[in-house]
C-alpha positions in Angstrom: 109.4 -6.5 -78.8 106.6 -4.3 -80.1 103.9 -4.8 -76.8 100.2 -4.0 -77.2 98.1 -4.1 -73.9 94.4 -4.2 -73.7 91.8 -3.5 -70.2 88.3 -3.9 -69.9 85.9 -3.2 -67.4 81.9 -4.4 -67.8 80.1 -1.2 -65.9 80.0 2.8 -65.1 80.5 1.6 -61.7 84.0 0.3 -62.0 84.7 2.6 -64.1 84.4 5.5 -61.6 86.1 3.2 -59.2 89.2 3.3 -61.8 89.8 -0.8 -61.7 90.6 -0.3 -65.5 93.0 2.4 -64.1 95.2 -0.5 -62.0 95.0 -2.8 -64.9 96.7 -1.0 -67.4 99.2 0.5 -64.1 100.0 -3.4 -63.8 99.9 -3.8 -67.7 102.3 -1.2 -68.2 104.6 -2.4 -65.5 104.6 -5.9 -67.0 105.9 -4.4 -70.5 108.6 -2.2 -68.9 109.9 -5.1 -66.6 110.4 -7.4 -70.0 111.7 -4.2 -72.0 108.9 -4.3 -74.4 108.3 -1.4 -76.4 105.1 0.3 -75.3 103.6 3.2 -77.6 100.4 5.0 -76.5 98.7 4.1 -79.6 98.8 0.4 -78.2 97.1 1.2 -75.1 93.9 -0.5 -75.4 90.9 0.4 -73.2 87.1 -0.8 -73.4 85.0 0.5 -70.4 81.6 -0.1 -69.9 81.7 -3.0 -72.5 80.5 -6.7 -71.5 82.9 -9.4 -72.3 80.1 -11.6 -73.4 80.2 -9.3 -76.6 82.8 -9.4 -79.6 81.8 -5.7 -80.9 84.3 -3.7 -79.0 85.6 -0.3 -80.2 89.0 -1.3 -78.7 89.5 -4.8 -79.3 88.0 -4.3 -83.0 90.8 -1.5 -82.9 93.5 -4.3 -81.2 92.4 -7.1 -83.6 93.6 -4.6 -86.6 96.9 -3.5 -85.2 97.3 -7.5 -84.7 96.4 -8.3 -88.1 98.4 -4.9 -89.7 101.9 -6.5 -87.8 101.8 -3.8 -85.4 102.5 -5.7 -82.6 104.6 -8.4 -81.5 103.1 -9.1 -77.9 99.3 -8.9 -76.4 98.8 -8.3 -72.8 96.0 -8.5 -70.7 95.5 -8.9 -67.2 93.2 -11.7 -67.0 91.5 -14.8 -69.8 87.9 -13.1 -68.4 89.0 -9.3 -69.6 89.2 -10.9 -72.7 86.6 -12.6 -72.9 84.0 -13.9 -70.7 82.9 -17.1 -73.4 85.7 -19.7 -73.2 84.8 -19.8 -77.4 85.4 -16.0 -78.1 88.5 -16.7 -76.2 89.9 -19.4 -78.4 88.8 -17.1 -81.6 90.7 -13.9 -80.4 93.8 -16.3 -79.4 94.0 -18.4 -82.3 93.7 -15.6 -84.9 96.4 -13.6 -82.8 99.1 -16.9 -83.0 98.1 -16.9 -86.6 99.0 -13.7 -87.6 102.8 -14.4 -85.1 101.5 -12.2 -82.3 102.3 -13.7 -78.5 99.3 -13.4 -76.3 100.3 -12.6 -72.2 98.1 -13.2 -69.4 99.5 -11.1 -66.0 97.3 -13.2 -63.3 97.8 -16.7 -64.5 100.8 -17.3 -67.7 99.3 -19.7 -70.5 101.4 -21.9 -72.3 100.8 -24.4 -75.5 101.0 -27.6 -72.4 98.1 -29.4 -72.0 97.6 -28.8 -68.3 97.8 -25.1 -69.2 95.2 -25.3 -72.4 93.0 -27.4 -69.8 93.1 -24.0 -66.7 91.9 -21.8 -69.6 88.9 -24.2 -70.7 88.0 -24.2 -66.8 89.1 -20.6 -66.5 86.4 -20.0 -69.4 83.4 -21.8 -67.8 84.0 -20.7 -64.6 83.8 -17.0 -65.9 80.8 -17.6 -68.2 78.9 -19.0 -65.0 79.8 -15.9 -62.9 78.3 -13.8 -65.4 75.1 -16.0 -65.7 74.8 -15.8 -62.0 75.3 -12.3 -62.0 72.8 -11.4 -64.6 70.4 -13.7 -62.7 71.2 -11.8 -59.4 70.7 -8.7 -61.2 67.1 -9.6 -62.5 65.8 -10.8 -59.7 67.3 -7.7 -58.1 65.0 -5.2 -60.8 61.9 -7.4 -60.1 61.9 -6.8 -56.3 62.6 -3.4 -56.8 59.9 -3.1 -59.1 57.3 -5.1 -56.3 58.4 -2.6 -53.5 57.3 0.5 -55.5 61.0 1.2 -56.8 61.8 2.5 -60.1 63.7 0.7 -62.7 66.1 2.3 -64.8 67.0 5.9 -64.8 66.1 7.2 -67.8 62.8 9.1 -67.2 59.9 9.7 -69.6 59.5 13.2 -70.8 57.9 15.8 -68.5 59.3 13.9 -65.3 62.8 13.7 -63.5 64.5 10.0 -62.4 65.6 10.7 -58.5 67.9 7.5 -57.6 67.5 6.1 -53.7 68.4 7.9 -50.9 68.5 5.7 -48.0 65.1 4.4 -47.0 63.5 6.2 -50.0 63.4 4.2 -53.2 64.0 5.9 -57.0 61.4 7.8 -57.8 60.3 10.0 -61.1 59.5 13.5 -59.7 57.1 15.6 -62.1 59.7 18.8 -64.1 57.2 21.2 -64.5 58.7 22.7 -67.7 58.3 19.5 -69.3 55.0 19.0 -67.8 53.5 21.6 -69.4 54.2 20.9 -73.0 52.8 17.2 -72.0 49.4 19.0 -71.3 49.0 21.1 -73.6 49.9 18.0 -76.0 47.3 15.9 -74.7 44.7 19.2 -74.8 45.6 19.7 -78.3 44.2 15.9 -79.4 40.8 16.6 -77.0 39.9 20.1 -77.5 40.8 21.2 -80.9 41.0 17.5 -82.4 44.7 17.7 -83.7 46.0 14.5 -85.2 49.5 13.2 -84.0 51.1 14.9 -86.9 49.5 18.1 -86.5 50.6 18.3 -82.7 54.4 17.3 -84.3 54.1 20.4 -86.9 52.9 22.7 -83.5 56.0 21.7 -81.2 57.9 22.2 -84.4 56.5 25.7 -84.6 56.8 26.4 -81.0 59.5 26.9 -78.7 59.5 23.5 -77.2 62.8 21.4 -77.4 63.8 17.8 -77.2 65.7 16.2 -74.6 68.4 16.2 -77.0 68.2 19.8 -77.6 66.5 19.7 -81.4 63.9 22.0 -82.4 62.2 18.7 -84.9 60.3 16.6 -83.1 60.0 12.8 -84.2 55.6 11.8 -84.6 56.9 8.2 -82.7 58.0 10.4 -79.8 54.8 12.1 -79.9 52.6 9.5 -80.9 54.5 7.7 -77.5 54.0 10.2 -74.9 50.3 10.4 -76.1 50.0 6.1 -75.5 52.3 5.8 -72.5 50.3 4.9 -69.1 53.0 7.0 -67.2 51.4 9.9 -67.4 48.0 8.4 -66.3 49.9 7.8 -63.2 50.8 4.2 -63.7 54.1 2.4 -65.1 55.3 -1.1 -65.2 57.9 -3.1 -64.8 58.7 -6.5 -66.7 56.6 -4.9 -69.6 58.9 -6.6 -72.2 61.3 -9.2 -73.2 64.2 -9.1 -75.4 64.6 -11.5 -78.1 67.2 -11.5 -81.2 65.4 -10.0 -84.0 64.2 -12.3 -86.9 65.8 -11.3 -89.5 69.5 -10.1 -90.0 69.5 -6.1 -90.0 72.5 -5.1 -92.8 75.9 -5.5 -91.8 75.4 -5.2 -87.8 77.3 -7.6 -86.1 74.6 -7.6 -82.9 72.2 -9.8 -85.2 72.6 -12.5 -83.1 71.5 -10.8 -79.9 68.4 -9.7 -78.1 67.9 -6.4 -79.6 64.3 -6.6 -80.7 61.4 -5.8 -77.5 58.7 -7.6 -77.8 55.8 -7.5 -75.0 55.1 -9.9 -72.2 51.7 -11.2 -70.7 49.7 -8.4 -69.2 50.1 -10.9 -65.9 53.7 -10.5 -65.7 53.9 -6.6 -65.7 54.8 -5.1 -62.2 52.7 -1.6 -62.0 54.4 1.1 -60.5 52.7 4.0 -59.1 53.6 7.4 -60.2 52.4 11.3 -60.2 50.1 11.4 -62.6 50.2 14.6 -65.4 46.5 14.1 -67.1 43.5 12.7 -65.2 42.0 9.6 -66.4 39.0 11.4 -68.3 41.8 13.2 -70.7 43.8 9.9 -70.5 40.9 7.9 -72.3 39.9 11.0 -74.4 43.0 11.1 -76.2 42.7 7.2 -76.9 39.6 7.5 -78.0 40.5 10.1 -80.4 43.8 8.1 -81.8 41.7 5.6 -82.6 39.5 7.7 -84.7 42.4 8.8 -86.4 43.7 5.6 -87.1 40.5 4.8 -88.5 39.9 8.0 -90.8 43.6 7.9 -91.5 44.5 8.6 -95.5 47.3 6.4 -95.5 44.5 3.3 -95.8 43.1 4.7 -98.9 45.9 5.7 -101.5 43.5 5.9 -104.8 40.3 8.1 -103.8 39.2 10.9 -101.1 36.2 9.8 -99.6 34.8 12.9 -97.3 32.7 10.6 -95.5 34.5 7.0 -95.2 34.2 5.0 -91.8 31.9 7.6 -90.8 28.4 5.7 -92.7 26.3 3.4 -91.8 23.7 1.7 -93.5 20.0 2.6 -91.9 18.9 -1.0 -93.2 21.6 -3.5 -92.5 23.6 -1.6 -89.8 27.2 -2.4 -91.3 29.8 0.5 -92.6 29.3 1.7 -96.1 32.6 2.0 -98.0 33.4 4.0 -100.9 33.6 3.0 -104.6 35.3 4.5 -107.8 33.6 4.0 -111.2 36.0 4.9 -113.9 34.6 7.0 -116.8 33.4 5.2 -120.0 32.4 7.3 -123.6 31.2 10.9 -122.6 30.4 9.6 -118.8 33.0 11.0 -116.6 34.2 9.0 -113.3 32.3 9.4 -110.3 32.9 8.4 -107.0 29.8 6.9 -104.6 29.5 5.4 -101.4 27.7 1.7 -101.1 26.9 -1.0 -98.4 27.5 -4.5 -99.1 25.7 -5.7 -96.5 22.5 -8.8 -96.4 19.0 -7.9 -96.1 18.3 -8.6 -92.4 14.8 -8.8 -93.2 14.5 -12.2 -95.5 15.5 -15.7 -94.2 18.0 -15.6 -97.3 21.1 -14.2 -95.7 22.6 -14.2 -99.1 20.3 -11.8 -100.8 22.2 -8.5 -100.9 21.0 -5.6 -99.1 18.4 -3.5 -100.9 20.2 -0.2 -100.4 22.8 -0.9 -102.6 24.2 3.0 -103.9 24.0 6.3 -102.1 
Protein backbone atom coordinates (compact mmCIF):
# COMPACT_ATOMS: atom_id res chain seq x y z
CA UNK A 1 0.00 0.00 0.00
CA UNK A 2 0.83 3.55 -0.95
CA UNK A 3 1.72 5.01 3.02
CA UNK A 4 1.70 8.79 3.73
CA UNK A 5 3.04 9.79 7.31
CA UNK A 6 2.62 13.08 8.95
CA UNK A 7 4.63 14.75 12.46
CA UNK A 8 3.92 17.74 14.24
CA UNK A 9 5.50 19.41 16.90
CA UNK A 10 3.76 22.87 18.59
CA UNK A 11 7.25 24.93 19.45
CA UNK A 12 11.03 26.03 18.41
CA UNK A 13 11.83 24.33 21.55
CA UNK A 14 11.02 20.84 20.47
CA UNK A 15 12.02 21.40 17.52
CA UNK A 16 15.70 21.96 18.40
CA UNK A 17 15.20 19.03 20.67
CA UNK A 18 14.34 16.89 17.38
CA UNK A 19 10.99 15.11 19.04
CA UNK A 20 9.56 15.54 15.35
CA UNK A 21 12.94 13.82 14.43
CA UNK A 22 11.82 10.33 16.58
CA UNK A 23 8.36 10.63 15.28
CA UNK A 24 8.84 10.24 11.73
CA UNK A 25 12.12 7.54 12.84
CA UNK A 26 9.12 5.51 14.54
CA UNK A 27 6.73 6.53 11.49
CA UNK A 28 8.98 5.29 9.11
CA UNK A 29 9.67 2.07 10.94
CA UNK A 30 5.95 1.47 11.20
CA UNK A 31 5.58 1.66 7.26
CA UNK A 32 8.58 -0.63 6.52
CA UNK A 33 7.50 -3.30 9.16
CA UNK A 34 3.91 -3.48 7.19
CA UNK A 35 5.80 -3.24 3.72
CA UNK A 36 4.09 -0.07 2.83
CA UNK A 37 5.46 1.94 0.21
CA UNK A 38 7.03 5.12 1.55
CA UNK A 39 8.09 7.90 -0.98
CA UNK A 40 9.75 11.12 0.37
CA UNK A 41 7.21 13.21 -1.12
CA UNK A 42 4.77 11.60 1.54
CA UNK A 43 6.78 12.60 4.38
CA UNK A 44 4.77 15.07 6.14
CA UNK A 45 6.28 17.58 8.63
CA UNK A 46 4.66 20.73 10.50
CA UNK A 47 7.02 22.17 13.16
CA UNK A 48 6.32 25.02 15.18
CA UNK A 49 2.49 24.72 14.30
CA UNK A 50 -0.29 24.42 17.17
CA UNK A 51 -2.63 21.65 16.69
CA UNK A 52 -5.42 23.83 17.82
CA UNK A 53 -5.10 25.24 14.14
CA UNK A 54 -6.38 23.66 10.74
CA UNK A 55 -4.08 26.02 8.52
CA UNK A 56 -1.07 23.87 8.25
CA UNK A 57 1.39 24.00 5.27
CA UNK A 58 1.75 20.20 5.67
CA UNK A 59 -1.43 18.86 6.47
CA UNK A 60 -3.13 21.31 3.82
CA UNK A 61 -0.32 19.62 1.56
CA UNK A 62 -1.45 15.91 3.15
CA UNK A 63 -5.20 16.61 2.88
CA UNK A 64 -4.43 17.14 -1.13
CA UNK A 65 -2.42 14.08 -1.75
CA UNK A 66 -5.51 12.34 0.24
CA UNK A 67 -8.06 13.82 -1.82
CA UNK A 68 -5.70 13.43 -5.35
CA UNK A 69 -5.58 9.29 -4.46
CA UNK A 70 -2.08 9.50 -3.69
CA UNK A 71 -2.19 7.55 -0.80
CA UNK A 72 -3.65 4.52 0.50
CA UNK A 73 -2.56 4.77 4.26
CA UNK A 74 -2.12 7.84 6.80
CA UNK A 75 0.12 7.59 9.73
CA UNK A 76 0.65 9.50 12.60
CA UNK A 77 2.06 8.93 15.82
CA UNK A 78 -0.50 10.05 18.05
CA UNK A 79 -4.80 11.46 17.83
CA UNK A 80 -3.13 14.83 19.54
CA UNK A 81 -0.33 15.31 16.55
CA UNK A 82 -3.28 15.52 14.57
CA UNK A 83 -5.17 17.44 16.14
CA UNK A 84 -5.50 18.84 19.50
CA UNK A 85 -9.73 19.60 19.15
CA UNK A 86 -11.44 16.14 19.31
CA UNK A 87 -13.78 18.06 16.33
CA UNK A 88 -10.87 18.91 13.83
CA UNK A 89 -10.10 15.32 14.55
CA UNK A 90 -13.30 13.74 13.39
CA UNK A 91 -13.12 16.35 10.17
CA UNK A 92 -9.60 15.27 9.10
CA UNK A 93 -10.65 11.38 9.75
CA UNK A 94 -13.92 11.40 8.24
CA UNK A 95 -12.88 13.23 5.01
CA UNK A 96 -9.76 10.79 4.83
CA UNK A 97 -12.30 7.37 5.06
CA UNK A 98 -14.28 9.21 2.44
CA UNK A 99 -11.97 9.61 -0.10
CA UNK A 100 -10.76 5.27 0.83
CA UNK A 101 -7.71 6.41 2.66
CA UNK A 102 -6.88 4.19 6.07
CA UNK A 103 -5.86 6.47 8.88
CA UNK A 104 -3.02 4.73 11.52
CA UNK A 105 -2.39 5.78 14.92
CA UNK A 106 1.32 4.20 16.26
CA UNK A 107 0.64 4.91 20.22
CA UNK A 108 -2.88 3.66 20.55
CA UNK A 109 -4.59 1.61 17.00
CA UNK A 110 -8.24 3.01 16.38
CA UNK A 111 -10.80 0.86 15.08
CA UNK A 112 -14.55 1.48 13.75
CA UNK A 113 -15.67 -0.44 17.59
CA UNK A 114 -17.43 1.48 19.79
CA UNK A 115 -15.04 1.20 22.75
CA UNK A 116 -12.40 2.33 20.32
CA UNK A 117 -14.48 5.51 18.81
CA UNK A 118 -15.30 6.21 22.66
CA UNK A 119 -10.80 6.31 23.75
CA UNK A 120 -10.55 8.85 20.80
CA UNK A 121 -13.60 11.14 22.14
CA UNK A 122 -11.72 10.97 25.71
CA UNK A 123 -8.35 10.96 23.86
CA UNK A 124 -9.70 14.37 22.30
CA UNK A 125 -10.81 16.21 25.56
CA UNK A 126 -8.16 15.08 27.45
CA UNK A 127 -5.66 16.74 24.85
CA UNK A 128 -7.73 19.90 24.39
CA UNK A 129 -7.54 20.40 28.34
CA UNK A 130 -3.76 19.99 28.35
CA UNK A 131 -3.44 22.66 26.02
CA UNK A 132 -5.86 24.99 27.95
CA UNK A 133 -3.91 24.34 31.00
CA UNK A 134 -0.84 24.88 29.28
CA UNK A 135 -1.79 28.17 27.70
CA UNK A 136 -3.03 29.17 31.20
CA UNK A 137 0.31 28.15 32.74
CA UNK A 138 2.03 30.04 30.13
CA UNK A 139 0.11 33.33 30.86
CA UNK A 140 0.28 33.48 34.11
CA UNK A 141 3.97 32.63 33.54
CA UNK A 142 4.42 36.16 31.16
CA UNK A 143 2.51 38.15 33.84
CA UNK A 144 4.91 37.37 36.68
CA UNK A 145 7.66 37.87 34.55
CA UNK A 146 6.35 41.08 33.54
CA UNK A 147 5.83 42.07 37.69
CA UNK A 148 9.44 41.05 38.44
CA UNK A 149 10.91 43.56 35.92
CA UNK A 150 11.34 40.75 33.20
CA UNK A 151 10.91 41.28 29.55
CA UNK A 152 8.26 39.63 27.54
CA UNK A 153 8.84 38.52 24.17
CA UNK A 154 12.05 38.76 22.29
CA UNK A 155 11.51 40.83 19.55
CA UNK A 156 13.02 44.26 20.53
CA UNK A 157 11.82 47.75 19.44
CA UNK A 158 14.20 49.46 17.07
CA UNK A 159 17.36 51.13 18.49
CA UNK A 160 17.55 48.43 21.31
CA UNK A 161 18.79 44.68 21.59
CA UNK A 162 16.41 41.67 23.43
CA UNK A 163 19.13 39.88 25.88
CA UNK A 164 17.21 36.58 27.07
CA UNK A 165 17.97 35.49 31.08
CA UNK A 166 21.07 34.41 32.26
CA UNK A 167 20.67 32.95 35.53
CA UNK A 168 19.61 35.36 38.20
CA UNK A 169 19.41 38.14 35.64
CA UNK A 170 16.09 38.55 33.88
CA UNK A 171 15.68 39.48 29.82
CA UNK A 172 16.54 42.67 29.31
CA UNK A 173 16.50 45.16 26.05
CA UNK A 174 20.06 46.64 26.05
CA UNK A 175 20.35 50.12 24.12
CA UNK A 176 22.34 49.25 20.12
CA UNK A 177 23.86 52.36 19.71
CA UNK A 178 23.68 52.32 15.81
CA UNK A 179 20.12 52.09 16.00
CA UNK A 180 20.02 54.54 18.74
CA UNK A 181 21.22 57.12 16.92
CA UNK A 182 18.87 57.29 14.04
CA UNK A 183 16.00 57.18 16.94
CA UNK A 184 17.43 60.65 18.05
CA UNK A 185 18.04 62.24 15.44
CA UNK A 186 14.26 61.15 14.45
CA UNK A 187 12.86 62.50 17.37
CA UNK A 188 15.26 65.91 16.88
CA UNK A 189 13.98 66.17 13.44
CA UNK A 190 9.98 66.56 14.78
CA UNK A 191 11.34 69.32 17.73
CA UNK A 192 13.99 71.29 16.14
CA UNK A 193 13.26 71.72 12.49
CA UNK A 194 9.44 70.85 12.84
CA UNK A 195 9.40 67.81 10.29
CA UNK A 196 6.09 66.04 9.98
CA UNK A 197 6.09 62.20 10.15
CA UNK A 198 6.23 62.01 6.40
CA UNK A 199 8.90 64.33 5.95
CA UNK A 200 11.23 62.38 8.58
CA UNK A 201 10.03 59.04 6.29
CA UNK A 202 11.28 60.90 2.89
CA UNK A 203 14.91 61.77 5.14
CA UNK A 204 15.61 58.09 6.23
CA UNK A 205 14.65 57.31 2.65
CA UNK A 206 17.35 59.71 1.55
CA UNK A 207 19.72 58.74 4.08
CA UNK A 208 21.77 55.82 4.72
CA UNK A 209 19.61 54.32 7.47
CA UNK A 210 18.23 50.73 6.90
CA UNK A 211 15.34 48.66 8.23
CA UNK A 212 15.57 45.77 10.30
CA UNK A 213 14.70 43.95 7.37
CA UNK A 214 17.41 45.38 5.39
CA UNK A 215 15.20 47.88 2.99
CA UNK A 216 16.31 51.27 2.11
CA UNK A 217 11.99 52.48 2.15
CA UNK A 218 10.85 53.08 5.23
CA UNK A 219 7.07 52.52 6.17
CA UNK A 220 5.40 56.27 7.95
CA UNK A 221 3.44 53.46 10.52
CA UNK A 222 6.94 52.41 11.55
CA UNK A 223 7.94 55.94 11.93
CA UNK A 224 4.94 57.36 13.14
CA UNK A 225 5.41 54.14 15.90
CA UNK A 226 8.79 54.73 17.13
CA UNK A 227 7.87 58.44 17.43
CA UNK A 228 4.41 57.30 19.98
CA UNK A 229 6.02 54.28 21.66
CA UNK A 230 6.73 54.97 25.59
CA UNK A 231 9.90 52.63 25.24
CA UNK A 232 12.00 55.04 24.38
CA UNK A 233 10.81 57.38 27.27
CA UNK A 234 12.25 54.61 29.31
CA UNK A 235 9.02 52.77 30.13
CA UNK A 236 7.19 49.64 28.44
CA UNK A 237 4.33 47.44 29.50
CA UNK A 238 3.26 44.37 29.67
CA UNK A 239 -0.58 43.11 29.26
CA UNK A 240 -0.98 46.30 27.05
CA UNK A 241 -3.36 44.36 24.76
CA UNK A 242 -5.85 41.68 24.16
CA UNK A 243 -6.46 39.58 21.19
CA UNK A 244 -9.89 39.23 19.85
CA UNK A 245 -11.09 37.69 16.37
CA UNK A 246 -11.49 40.53 14.05
CA UNK A 247 -15.07 41.71 13.17
CA UNK A 248 -15.38 41.22 10.02
CA UNK A 249 -14.07 38.41 7.68
CA UNK A 250 -10.72 39.61 5.93
CA UNK A 251 -10.92 37.84 2.11
CA UNK A 252 -10.28 34.44 1.76
CA UNK A 253 -8.00 33.87 5.07
CA UNK A 254 -8.87 30.92 6.79
CA UNK A 255 -7.68 32.58 10.43
CA UNK A 256 -11.06 34.73 10.45
CA UNK A 257 -12.20 33.00 13.14
CA UNK A 258 -9.27 33.64 15.53
CA UNK A 259 -7.76 36.29 17.63
CA UNK A 260 -5.86 38.19 15.25
CA UNK A 261 -7.08 41.71 15.73
CA UNK A 262 -5.15 43.72 19.12
CA UNK A 263 -7.16 45.80 20.68
CA UNK A 264 -5.99 47.70 24.06
CA UNK A 265 -6.73 46.80 27.66
CA UNK A 266 -7.51 49.12 30.75
CA UNK A 267 -4.67 51.39 31.52
CA UNK A 268 -5.01 49.44 35.14
CA UNK A 269 -4.04 46.24 33.76
CA UNK A 270 -0.77 47.25 31.96
CA UNK A 271 2.38 45.90 33.80
CA UNK A 272 5.17 48.88 33.33
CA UNK A 273 8.49 47.70 32.67
CA UNK A 274 11.39 49.78 33.20
CA UNK A 275 13.92 50.27 30.52
CA UNK A 276 17.04 52.55 29.29
CA UNK A 277 15.57 55.38 28.13
CA UNK A 278 16.83 56.99 24.46
CA UNK A 279 15.10 60.64 24.67
CA UNK A 280 14.43 62.52 28.00
CA UNK A 281 11.04 63.25 28.97
CA UNK A 282 11.19 67.01 27.72
CA UNK A 283 11.84 65.67 23.93
CA UNK A 284 9.44 62.78 24.74
CA UNK A 285 6.40 65.28 25.31
CA UNK A 286 7.85 67.76 22.57
CA UNK A 287 7.36 65.41 19.89
CA UNK A 288 3.67 64.66 21.16
CA UNK A 289 3.00 67.87 21.22
CA UNK A 290 4.09 68.45 17.85
CA UNK A 291 2.15 65.24 16.33
CA UNK A 292 -0.71 66.58 17.59
CA UNK A 293 -0.33 69.79 15.78
CA UNK A 294 0.17 67.97 12.77
CA UNK A 295 -2.75 65.95 13.11
CA UNK A 296 -4.59 69.03 13.50
CA UNK A 297 -3.09 71.15 10.44
CA UNK A 298 -3.06 67.92 8.52
CA UNK A 299 -4.40 68.37 4.60
CA UNK A 300 -5.86 65.14 4.57
CA UNK A 301 -9.04 66.89 6.67
CA UNK A 302 -9.66 69.42 4.13
CA UNK A 303 -9.76 67.78 0.45
CA UNK A 304 -11.60 70.93 -1.39
CA UNK A 305 -9.58 74.30 -0.28
CA UNK A 306 -6.03 75.45 1.07
CA UNK A 307 -6.64 77.42 3.93
CA UNK A 308 -2.93 79.04 5.05
CA UNK A 309 -4.27 79.74 8.33
CA UNK A 310 -6.99 76.99 9.42
CA UNK A 311 -6.97 75.74 13.14
CA UNK A 312 -4.46 78.32 13.75
CA UNK A 313 -7.54 81.45 14.36
CA UNK A 314 -9.34 82.44 16.92
CA UNK A 315 -11.99 84.76 17.20
CA UNK A 316 -10.87 88.04 19.55
CA UNK A 317 -14.78 88.27 20.45
CA UNK A 318 -16.20 84.80 21.06
CA UNK A 319 -12.92 82.89 21.68
CA UNK A 320 -13.88 79.72 19.45
CA UNK A 321 -11.70 78.57 16.11
CA UNK A 322 -12.56 80.32 12.91
CA UNK A 323 -12.89 77.92 10.04
CA UNK A 324 -12.59 78.59 6.47
CA UNK A 325 -15.25 79.09 3.85
CA UNK A 326 -15.39 78.78 -0.10
CA UNK A 327 -17.81 81.17 -2.01
CA UNK A 328 -18.11 79.98 -5.53
CA UNK A 329 -17.95 82.64 -8.29
CA UNK A 330 -21.28 84.06 -9.66
CA UNK A 331 -21.49 86.52 -13.10
CA UNK A 332 -18.11 88.43 -13.40
CA UNK A 333 -17.40 87.81 -9.38
CA UNK A 334 -14.73 85.23 -9.18
CA UNK A 335 -14.57 82.62 -6.13
CA UNK A 336 -12.93 83.72 -3.08
CA UNK A 337 -12.01 82.04 -0.23
CA UNK A 338 -12.46 83.72 3.63
CA UNK A 339 -12.14 82.71 7.01
CA UNK A 340 -15.30 83.10 9.49
CA UNK A 341 -16.41 82.35 13.22
CA UNK A 342 -19.63 80.91 13.88
CA UNK A 343 -19.54 81.47 17.20
CA UNK A 344 -22.58 83.43 19.81
CA UNK A 345 -22.07 86.87 21.04
CA UNK A 346 -20.92 86.23 24.68
CA UNK A 347 -22.00 89.66 25.41
CA UNK A 348 -26.08 89.47 25.09
CA UNK A 349 -28.23 87.08 27.35
CA UNK A 350 -29.40 85.75 23.78
CA UNK A 351 -26.92 82.85 23.29
CA UNK A 352 -28.51 82.37 19.96
CA UNK A 353 -27.66 85.74 18.39
CA UNK A 354 -24.61 84.98 16.13
CA UNK A 355 -21.42 86.51 16.82
CA UNK A 356 -20.89 89.97 15.42
CA UNK A 357 -17.59 89.21 13.74
CA UNK A 358 -18.99 87.23 11.22
CA UNK A 359 -16.19 87.49 8.01
CA UNK A 360 -12.49 88.17 8.13
Amino acid sequence: MRAAIYARVSTERQEQQQTIGSQVAALRDWAAARGHVLAEAHVFRDEGYSGSRLDRPALDALRDAVRDAAVDVVAVFSPDRLARKYAYQVLLMEEFRRAGCEVAFLHRPISDDPNDQLLLQIQGAVAEYERAVLAERFRRGKLQRARDGGIVGSKAPYGYRYEGRRGAVLARLVIDEAEAAMVRDLYAWVVEDGLTVRQCTKRLDAGPWVTRSGRAQWSSSVVHHILTDPVYVGVTYANRFDYVAPRQRRGHSRRGTERTCRRPRPPEQWIAISVPPLVDQRTWDGVRAALARNAALAFRHNKKRDYMLRCLLKCGRCGLGIHGCYSAPQGDRPGRCYYRCAGVDPLTTARETKCPRAQI
